[in-house]
N, C-alpha and C positions, 0 to 999 in steps of 0.2 A: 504494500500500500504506500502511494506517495503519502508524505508527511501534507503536501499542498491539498490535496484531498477531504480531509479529517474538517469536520465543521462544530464547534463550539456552540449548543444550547444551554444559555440561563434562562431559569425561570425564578419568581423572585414576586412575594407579596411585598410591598414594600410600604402596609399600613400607612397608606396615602400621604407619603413622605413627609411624616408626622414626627419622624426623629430624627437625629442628626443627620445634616442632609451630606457632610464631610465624608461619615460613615457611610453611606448608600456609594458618594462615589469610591471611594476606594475599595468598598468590595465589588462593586462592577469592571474597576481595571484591573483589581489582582486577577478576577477571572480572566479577562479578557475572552470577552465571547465574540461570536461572528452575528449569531442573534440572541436578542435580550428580549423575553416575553416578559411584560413588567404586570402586575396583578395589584387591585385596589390603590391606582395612582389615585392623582388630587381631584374630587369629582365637585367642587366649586367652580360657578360661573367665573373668567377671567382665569383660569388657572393652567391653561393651553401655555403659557409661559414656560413654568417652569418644566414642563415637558423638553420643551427646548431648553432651557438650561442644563437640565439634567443629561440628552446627548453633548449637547460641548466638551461640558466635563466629564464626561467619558468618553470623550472619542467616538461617538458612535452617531448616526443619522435617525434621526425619529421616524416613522416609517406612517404610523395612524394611531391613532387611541386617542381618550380622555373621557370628556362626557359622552361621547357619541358611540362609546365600548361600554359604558359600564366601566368605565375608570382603569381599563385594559388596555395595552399599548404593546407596539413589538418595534426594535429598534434592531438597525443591520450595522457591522463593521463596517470600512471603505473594503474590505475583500467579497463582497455579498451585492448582489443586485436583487433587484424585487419587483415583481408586476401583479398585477389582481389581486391588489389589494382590497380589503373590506373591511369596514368598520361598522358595528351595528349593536343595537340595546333588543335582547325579547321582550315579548309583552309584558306588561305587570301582572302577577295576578290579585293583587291588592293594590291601591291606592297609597299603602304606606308601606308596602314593598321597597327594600332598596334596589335601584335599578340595574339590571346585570346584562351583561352584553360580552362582545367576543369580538378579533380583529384578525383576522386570517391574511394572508398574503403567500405567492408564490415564491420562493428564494433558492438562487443556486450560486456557485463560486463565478467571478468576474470573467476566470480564465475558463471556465465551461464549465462543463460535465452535468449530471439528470437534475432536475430541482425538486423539491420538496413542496409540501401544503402544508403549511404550518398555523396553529391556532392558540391562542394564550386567550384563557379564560379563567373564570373565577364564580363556580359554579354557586348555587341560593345553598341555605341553612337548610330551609323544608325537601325532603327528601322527593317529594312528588314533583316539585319544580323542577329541582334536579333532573331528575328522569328527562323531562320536557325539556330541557336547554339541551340533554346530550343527544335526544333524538334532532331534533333541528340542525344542533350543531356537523352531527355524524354527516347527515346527507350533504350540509353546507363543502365539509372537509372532502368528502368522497367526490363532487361532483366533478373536478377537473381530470380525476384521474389519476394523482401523480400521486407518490409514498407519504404518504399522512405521517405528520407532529404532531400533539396536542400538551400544551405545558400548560399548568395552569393547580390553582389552588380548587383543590376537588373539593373540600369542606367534607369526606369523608373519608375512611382509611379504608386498604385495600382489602378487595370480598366484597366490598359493596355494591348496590345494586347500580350504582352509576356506574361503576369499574366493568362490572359484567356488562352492563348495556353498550359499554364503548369496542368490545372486545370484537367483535366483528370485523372493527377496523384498525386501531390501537390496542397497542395491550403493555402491560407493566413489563421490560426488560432489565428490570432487579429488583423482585421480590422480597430481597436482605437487603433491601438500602436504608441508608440514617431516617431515625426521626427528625423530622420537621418542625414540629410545633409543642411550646415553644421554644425563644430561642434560651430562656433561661432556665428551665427544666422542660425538654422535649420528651411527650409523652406519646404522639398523635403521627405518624405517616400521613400526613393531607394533603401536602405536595408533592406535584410528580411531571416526568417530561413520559409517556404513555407513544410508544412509536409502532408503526404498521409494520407491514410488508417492504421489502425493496429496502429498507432503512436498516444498516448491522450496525448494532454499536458498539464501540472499542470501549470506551468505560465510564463508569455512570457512580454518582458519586464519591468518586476519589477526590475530587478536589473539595476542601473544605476553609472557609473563612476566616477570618480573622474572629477568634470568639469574642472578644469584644467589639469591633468594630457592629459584628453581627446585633451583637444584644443592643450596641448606639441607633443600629439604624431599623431595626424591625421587631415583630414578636414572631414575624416568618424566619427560618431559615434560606436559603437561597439552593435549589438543585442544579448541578452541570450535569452534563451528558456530550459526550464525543461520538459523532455519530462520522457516519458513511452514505453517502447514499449508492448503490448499486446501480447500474446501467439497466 
C-alpha cells in the first residue's frame, strides 16, 4: 500500500465548542486528519463564523455544516477534494425537539484514486427517532453508489438497534475500540467512524489525544480511523 493512499477520518462531538477552543485546535492538528466530521458544532444564529475560524486554525477547509446540519459539519485537508455535497436538518418530531441533521459529501485524494460517501451525524436521544434518521440517512449514503463512511455521535452503544439498522450498509470495524464518553471517566462506546464495503481499514483507534487537552475541549472523546478505499 502507498503510504499516499491511506486517508485520515476524525470524528469529534465537540459540545458546540463550549470549551476551550485552544484545546479543540490542537487536538485536531495533532490528528491531522484528511476529513474532520465535526458533531454538535455552534447551533446559534450568526455563528457560521466560527466555523470558519475553527478551519484556519487547523489547517483545514470547511466543506458544509452548522444550523443547516443540525450543528454537523465535515471539513477536508488541502490533500482531499469534495463534490455533492449536502447539508440538511430531519423533520422535528416535536416542536421542542433539538434539531438534528447530517452533511454528506463525496471525497477522494487530489492525486486520484475511488472516493468515498461520507456522513457525520449526531443521531436524537429517543431511540424511535433514531431509527428514522438512520433509515433516511442509509438510503441518502447509498444512493450514489460509492463505499459508505458514517462518523458520527450514535447517542447509543454498540448492539443497538440503530447499529443493527445501519448494518446493511456500515458496520462497526473494531468492536474492542476505547470508550468514548466521557472524556473524564469514559463509561459509554457512543462514538464511532461505522464503514461499508470497498472501505479496508488499517487502524482504528490507535491514535489517542492529549488527555487533557481532550477533557479542555469536550465531554466527547475524538475517534480516528485510517482507512483505504479499494478500486
Amino acid at each position: 500500500m502507498e503510504p499516499s493512499s491511506r486517508i485520515r477520518i476524525l470524528s469529534w462531538n465537540v459540545r458546540h465548542l463550549q470549551g476551550d477552543p485552544l484545546a479543540v485546535h490542537r487536538v485536531v492538528r495533532a490528528a491531522d486528519p484528511d476529513v474532520f466530521c465535526l458533531q454538535e458544532g455552534p447551533r446559534l444564529p450568526g455563528t457560521q463564523g466560527q466555523f470558519q475560524r475553527l478551519a484556519r486554525a487547523c489547517g483545514m477547509h470547511h466543506l458544509a455544516g452548522g444550523r443547516t446540519a443540525g450543528s454537523n459539519a465535515v471539513f477536508v485537508s488541502g490533500r482531499m477534494r469534495a463534490k455533492d455535497v449536502a447539508a440538511f436538518t430531519f423533520p422535528l418530531g416535536h416542536w421542542r425537539d433539538n434539531r438534528r441533521g447530517a452533511v454528506l459529501a463525496s471525497v477522494q485524494l487530489l492525486e486520484g484514486g475511488p472516493a468515498l460517501r461520507i456522513a457525520s451525524v449526531h443521531l436524537p436521544l429517543d431511540q424511535a427517532q433514531r431509527l428514522g434518521h438512520v433509515r433516511s440517512l442509509s438510503r441518502q449514503l447509498a444512493d450514489f453508489g460509492l463505499p459508505a463512511v458514517l462518523a458520527g455521535d450514535l447517542n447509543e452503544a454498540p448492539g443497538g438497534e440503530s447499529w443493527k439498522a445501519l448494518e446493511p450498509l456500515v458496520a462497526d470495524p473494531a468492536p474492542k475500540a476505547p470508550l468514548t464518553f466521557s472524556t473524564v471517566s469514559p463509561r459509554r462506546r457512543i462514538d464511532a467512524i461505522l464503514t461499508g464495503r470497498g472501505i479496508e481499514v488499517l487502524e482504528y483507534g490507535v491514535w489517542t489525544p492529549d488527555p487533557r487537552d481532550a477533557r479542555l475541549a469536550s465531554d466527547h472523546l475524538p475517534v480516528v480511523a485510517d482507512i483505504q478505499v479499494r478500486g
